[in-house]
C-alpha positions as CSV (number, residue, x, y, z in Angstrom):
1,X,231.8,270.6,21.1
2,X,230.0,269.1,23.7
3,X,228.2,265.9,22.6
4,X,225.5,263.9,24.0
5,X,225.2,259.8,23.7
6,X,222.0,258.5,24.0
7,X,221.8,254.6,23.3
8,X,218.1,253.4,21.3
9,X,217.1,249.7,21.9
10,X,214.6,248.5,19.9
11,X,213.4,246.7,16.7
12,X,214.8,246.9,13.4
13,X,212.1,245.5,11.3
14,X,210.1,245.1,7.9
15,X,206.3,246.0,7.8
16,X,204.0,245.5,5.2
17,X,200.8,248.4,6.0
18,X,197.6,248.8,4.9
19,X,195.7,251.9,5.3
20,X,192.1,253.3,3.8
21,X,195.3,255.3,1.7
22,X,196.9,252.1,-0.2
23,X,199.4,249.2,1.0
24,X,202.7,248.8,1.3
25,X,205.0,245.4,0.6
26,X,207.5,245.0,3.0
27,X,209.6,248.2,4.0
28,X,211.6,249.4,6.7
29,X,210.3,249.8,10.1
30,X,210.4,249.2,14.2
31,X,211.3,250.9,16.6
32,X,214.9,251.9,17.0
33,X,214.3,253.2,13.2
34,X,211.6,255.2,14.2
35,X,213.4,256.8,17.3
36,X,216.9,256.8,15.6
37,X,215.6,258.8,12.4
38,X,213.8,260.8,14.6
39,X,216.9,261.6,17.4
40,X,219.1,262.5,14.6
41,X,217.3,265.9,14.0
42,X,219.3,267.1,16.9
43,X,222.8,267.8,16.2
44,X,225.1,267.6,19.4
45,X,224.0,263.9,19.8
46,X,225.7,261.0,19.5
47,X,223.4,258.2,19.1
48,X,223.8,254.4,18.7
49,X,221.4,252.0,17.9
50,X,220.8,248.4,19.3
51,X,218.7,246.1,17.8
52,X,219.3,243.0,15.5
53,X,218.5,241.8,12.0
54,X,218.7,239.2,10.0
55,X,220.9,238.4,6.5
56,X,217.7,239.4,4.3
57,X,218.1,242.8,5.7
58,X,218.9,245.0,3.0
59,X,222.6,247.4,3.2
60,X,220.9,250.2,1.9
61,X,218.4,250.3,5.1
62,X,221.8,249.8,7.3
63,X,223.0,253.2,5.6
64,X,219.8,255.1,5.6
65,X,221.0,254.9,10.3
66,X,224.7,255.2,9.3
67,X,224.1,258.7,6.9
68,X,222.1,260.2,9.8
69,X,225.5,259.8,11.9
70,X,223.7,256.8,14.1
71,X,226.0,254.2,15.3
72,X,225.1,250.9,14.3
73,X,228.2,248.9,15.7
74,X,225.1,247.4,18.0
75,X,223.2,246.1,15.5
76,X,223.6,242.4,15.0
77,X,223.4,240.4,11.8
78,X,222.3,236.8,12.0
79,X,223.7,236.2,8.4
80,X,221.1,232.8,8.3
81,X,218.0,234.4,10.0
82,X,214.8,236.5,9.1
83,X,214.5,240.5,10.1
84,X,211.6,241.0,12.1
85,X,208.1,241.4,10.4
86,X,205.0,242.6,11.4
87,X,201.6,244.2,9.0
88,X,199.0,245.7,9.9
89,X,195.7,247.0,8.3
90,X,194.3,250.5,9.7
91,X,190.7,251.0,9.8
92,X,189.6,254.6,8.3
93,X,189.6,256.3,12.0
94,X,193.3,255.3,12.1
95,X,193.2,254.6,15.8
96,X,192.4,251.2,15.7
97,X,194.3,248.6,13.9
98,X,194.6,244.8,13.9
99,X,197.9,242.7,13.4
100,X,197.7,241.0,10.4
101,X,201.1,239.2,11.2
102,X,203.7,239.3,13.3
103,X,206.8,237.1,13.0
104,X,209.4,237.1,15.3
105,X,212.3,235.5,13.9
106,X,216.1,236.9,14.6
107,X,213.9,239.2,17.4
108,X,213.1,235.7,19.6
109,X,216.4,235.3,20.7
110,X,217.8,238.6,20.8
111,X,220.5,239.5,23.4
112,X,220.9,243.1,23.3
113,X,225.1,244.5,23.5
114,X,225.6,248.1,24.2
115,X,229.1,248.8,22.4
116,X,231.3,249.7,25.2
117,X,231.6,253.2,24.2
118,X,228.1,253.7,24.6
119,X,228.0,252.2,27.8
120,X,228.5,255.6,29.5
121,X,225.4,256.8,27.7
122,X,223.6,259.9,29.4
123,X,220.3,259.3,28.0
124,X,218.9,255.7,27.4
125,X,216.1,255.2,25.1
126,X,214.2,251.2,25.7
127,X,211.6,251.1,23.1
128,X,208.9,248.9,23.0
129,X,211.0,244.9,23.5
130,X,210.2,242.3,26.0
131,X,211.1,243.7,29.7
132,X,213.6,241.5,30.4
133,X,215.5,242.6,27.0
134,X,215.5,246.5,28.2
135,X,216.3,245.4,31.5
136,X,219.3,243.8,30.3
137,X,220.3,246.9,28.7
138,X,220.1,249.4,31.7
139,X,222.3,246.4,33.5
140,X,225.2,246.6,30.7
141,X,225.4,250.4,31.5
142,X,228.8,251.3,33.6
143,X,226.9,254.5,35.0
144,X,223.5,255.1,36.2
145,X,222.3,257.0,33.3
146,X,221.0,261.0,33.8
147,X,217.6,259.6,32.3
148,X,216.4,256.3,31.0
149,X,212.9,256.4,29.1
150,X,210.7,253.7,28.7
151,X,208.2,253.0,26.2
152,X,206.1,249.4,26.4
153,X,202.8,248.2,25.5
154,X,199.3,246.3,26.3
155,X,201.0,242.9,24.9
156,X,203.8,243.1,27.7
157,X,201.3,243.9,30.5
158,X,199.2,240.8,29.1
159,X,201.9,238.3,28.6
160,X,204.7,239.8,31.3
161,X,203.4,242.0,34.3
162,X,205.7,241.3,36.7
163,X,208.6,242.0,34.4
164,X,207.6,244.9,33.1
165,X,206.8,245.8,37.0
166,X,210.5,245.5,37.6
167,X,212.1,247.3,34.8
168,X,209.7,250.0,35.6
169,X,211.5,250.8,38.7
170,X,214.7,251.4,37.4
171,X,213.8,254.0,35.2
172,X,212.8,257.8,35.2
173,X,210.4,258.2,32.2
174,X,207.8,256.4,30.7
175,X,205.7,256.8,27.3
176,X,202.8,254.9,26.8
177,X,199.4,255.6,25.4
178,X,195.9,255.9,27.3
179,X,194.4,252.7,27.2
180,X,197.7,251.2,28.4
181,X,198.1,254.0,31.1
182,X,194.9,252.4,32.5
183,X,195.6,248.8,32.3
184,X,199.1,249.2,33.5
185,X,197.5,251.2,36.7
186,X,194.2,250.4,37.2
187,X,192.8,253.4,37.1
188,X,190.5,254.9,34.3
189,X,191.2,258.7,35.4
190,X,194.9,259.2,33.6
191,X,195.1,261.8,36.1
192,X,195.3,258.6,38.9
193,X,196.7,256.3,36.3
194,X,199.9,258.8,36.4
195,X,199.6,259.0,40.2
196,X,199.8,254.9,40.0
197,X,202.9,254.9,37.9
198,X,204.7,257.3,39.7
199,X,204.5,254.9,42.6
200,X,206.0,252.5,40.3
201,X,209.2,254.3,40.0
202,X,209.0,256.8,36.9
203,X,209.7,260.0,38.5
204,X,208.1,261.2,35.0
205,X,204.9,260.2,33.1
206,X,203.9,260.5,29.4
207,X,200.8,259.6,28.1
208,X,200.6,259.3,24.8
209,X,196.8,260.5,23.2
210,X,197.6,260.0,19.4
211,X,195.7,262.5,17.6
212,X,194.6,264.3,20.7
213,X,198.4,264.8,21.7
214,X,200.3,263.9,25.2
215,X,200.2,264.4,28.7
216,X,203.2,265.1,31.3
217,X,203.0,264.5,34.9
218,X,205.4,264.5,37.5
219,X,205.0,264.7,40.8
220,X,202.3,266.9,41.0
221,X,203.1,268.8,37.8
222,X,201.0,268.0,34.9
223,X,201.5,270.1,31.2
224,X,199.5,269.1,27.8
225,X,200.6,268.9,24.3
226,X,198.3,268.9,21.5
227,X,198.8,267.4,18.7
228,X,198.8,269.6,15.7
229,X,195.2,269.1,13.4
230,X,196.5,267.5,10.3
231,X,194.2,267.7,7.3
232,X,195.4,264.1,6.4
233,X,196.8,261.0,8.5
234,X,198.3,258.8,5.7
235,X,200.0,255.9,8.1
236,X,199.7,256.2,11.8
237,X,202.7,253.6,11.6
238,X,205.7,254.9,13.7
239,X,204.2,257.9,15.2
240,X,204.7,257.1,18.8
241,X,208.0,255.9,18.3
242,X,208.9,259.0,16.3
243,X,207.6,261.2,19.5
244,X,210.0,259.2,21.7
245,X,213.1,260.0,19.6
246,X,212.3,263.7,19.6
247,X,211.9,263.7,23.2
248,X,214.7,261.9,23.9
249,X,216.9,263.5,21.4
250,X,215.5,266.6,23.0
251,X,216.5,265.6,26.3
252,X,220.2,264.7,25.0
253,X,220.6,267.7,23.7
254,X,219.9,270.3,26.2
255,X,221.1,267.4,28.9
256,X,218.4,269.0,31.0
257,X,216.0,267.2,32.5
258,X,214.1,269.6,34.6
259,X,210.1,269.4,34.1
260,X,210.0,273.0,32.1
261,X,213.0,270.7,29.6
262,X,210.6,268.4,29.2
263,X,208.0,270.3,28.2
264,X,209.6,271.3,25.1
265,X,210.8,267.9,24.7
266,X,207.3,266.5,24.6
267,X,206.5,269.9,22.0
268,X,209.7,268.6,19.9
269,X,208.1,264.8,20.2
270,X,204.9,265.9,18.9
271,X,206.0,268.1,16.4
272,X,208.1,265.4,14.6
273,X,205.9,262.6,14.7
274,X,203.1,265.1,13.1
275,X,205.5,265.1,9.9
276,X,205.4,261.1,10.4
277,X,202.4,260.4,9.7
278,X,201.7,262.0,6.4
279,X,203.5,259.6,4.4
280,X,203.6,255.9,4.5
281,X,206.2,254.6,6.7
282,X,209.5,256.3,7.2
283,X,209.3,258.0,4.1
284,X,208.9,261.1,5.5
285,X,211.2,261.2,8.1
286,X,214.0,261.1,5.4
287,X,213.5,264.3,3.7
288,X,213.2,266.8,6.6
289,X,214.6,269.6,6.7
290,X,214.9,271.6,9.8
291,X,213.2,274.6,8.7
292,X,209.9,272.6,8.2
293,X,210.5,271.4,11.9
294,X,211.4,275.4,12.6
295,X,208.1,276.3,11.2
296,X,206.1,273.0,12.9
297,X,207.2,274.4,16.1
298,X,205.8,277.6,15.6
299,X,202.8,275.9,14.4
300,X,202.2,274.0,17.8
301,X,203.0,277.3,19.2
302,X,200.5,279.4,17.7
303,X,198.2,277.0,18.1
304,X,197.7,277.1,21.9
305,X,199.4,280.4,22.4
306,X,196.1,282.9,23.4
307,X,196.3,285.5,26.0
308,X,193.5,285.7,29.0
309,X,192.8,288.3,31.5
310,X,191.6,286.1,34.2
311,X,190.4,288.7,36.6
């Protein structure tokens, strides 16, 4: 059977949350968790995680990637250092939040390593590091990738432009949210934001609207995803990340990266990080089944399907 690697950089982290819902002490998070967890709903692909941790980082957490058949040979364990830590507090729109803390450790001096059999990878996934560190990663690769996606955020643009400027071009897709859309392009229309980025390099462009779903544009083309009305939003935490694994795990499986693919990818992206979002953390993400994602889908689609005589 024909299967797919996609490689996932990112962190591997504890957060402690706080939303108007109740707090959390420190559980499992970043990135790669959110993306991996989320990727492994796709069955033909053969994922493998990158990140690092440190010696406090609990086995158990290792397995939770290991039982959903993610490769973790590219995980590093600094036996004397401290896992990556970040908590935040949510205000009760759950848009906003502020960074209550946000320590570093093992993460400062992180040297991603693809494992060489990953190196081949057809789909890379950079989630939100410094620019230089997902740079490194599409340089490791023996083969230009069929698609590498990129997701970044306000703090990189602030601290590391002209990085972020460079990685940008060596990649085909990129995921960020509105505001960052804006700051990243200098344009407030996301129509012209998108326009901007292209310019960049990304052939493709994914704006991320949290509650009021995610835009595509490519060269020219533009689609909309809603994001499904949820009657509660327990912990915004993950979501975005948890939209990038779903398109990316999409992508890998299909391996087809034509614009009307990547439509349903975003549809698959939304629709898993909809079930994200109603429980603290990744909590959710371990117990779905794929017939609650079978009827999410048809959710999202009966939710925009309406027919029109234009005339």
């Amino acid at each position: 059977r024909f299967m797919s690697k996609l490689v996932i950089v990112g962190t591997v982290a504890f957060d402690a949350i706080e939303t108007p819902f109740g707090k959390t002490d420190k559980i499992l998070g970043g990135a790669a968790t959110y993306i991996g967890f989320s990727a492994a709903n796709f069955d033909n692909v053969d994922a493998a995680a990158v990140s690092v941790v440190g010696g406090d980082f609990p086995q158990e957490y290792l397995d939770l990637l290991t039982d959903r058949k993610i490769n973790i040979e590219g995980i590093e364990v600094v036996k004397e250092g401290k896992t990556f830590f970040w908590s935040g507090k949510y205000h009760n729109d759950m848009n906003t939040r502020d960074t209550l803390a946000t320590e570093l450790n093992v993460l400062e001096h992180f040297t991603p390593v693809v494992p060489e059999s990953y190196k081949d990878a057809d789909i890379v996934m950079l989630g939100n590091l410094h620019p230089l560190t997902q740079q490194s990663v599409l340089d490791q690769m023996s083969k230009k990738p069929k698609l590498a996606i990129l997701d970044t955020m306000n703090f990189w643009m602030d601290i590391a432009m002209d990085d972020l400027k460079a990685v940008i071009k060596n990649i085909d897709v990129i995921t960020i949210n509105d505001e960052e859309a804006r700051q990243l392009s200098g344009e407030y229309s996301l129509v012209n934001a998108a326009k901007k980025i292209h310019e960049m390099g990304p052939k493709y462009v994914v704006i991320k609207k949290g509650e009021h779903g995610a835009l595509l544009f490519s060269e020219g083309n533009m689609f909309y995803a809603p994001a499904l009305p949820l009657a509660e939003v327990f912990d915004p935490t993950g979501a975005g990340d948890t939209f990038a694994g779903g398109f990316a795990g999409y992508i890998a499986k299909t391996g087809n990266i034509s614009f009307e693919n990547m439509k349903k990818a975003v549809i698959y992206g939304s629709a898993l990080a909809s079930f994200c979002v109603e429980k603290f953390g990744t909590e959710r993400m371990l117990t779905l089944t794929d017939k609650e994602i079978f009827e999410r889908l048809q959710q999202f689609k009966d939710l925009t399907q309406f027919d029109i005589e234009i005339n």
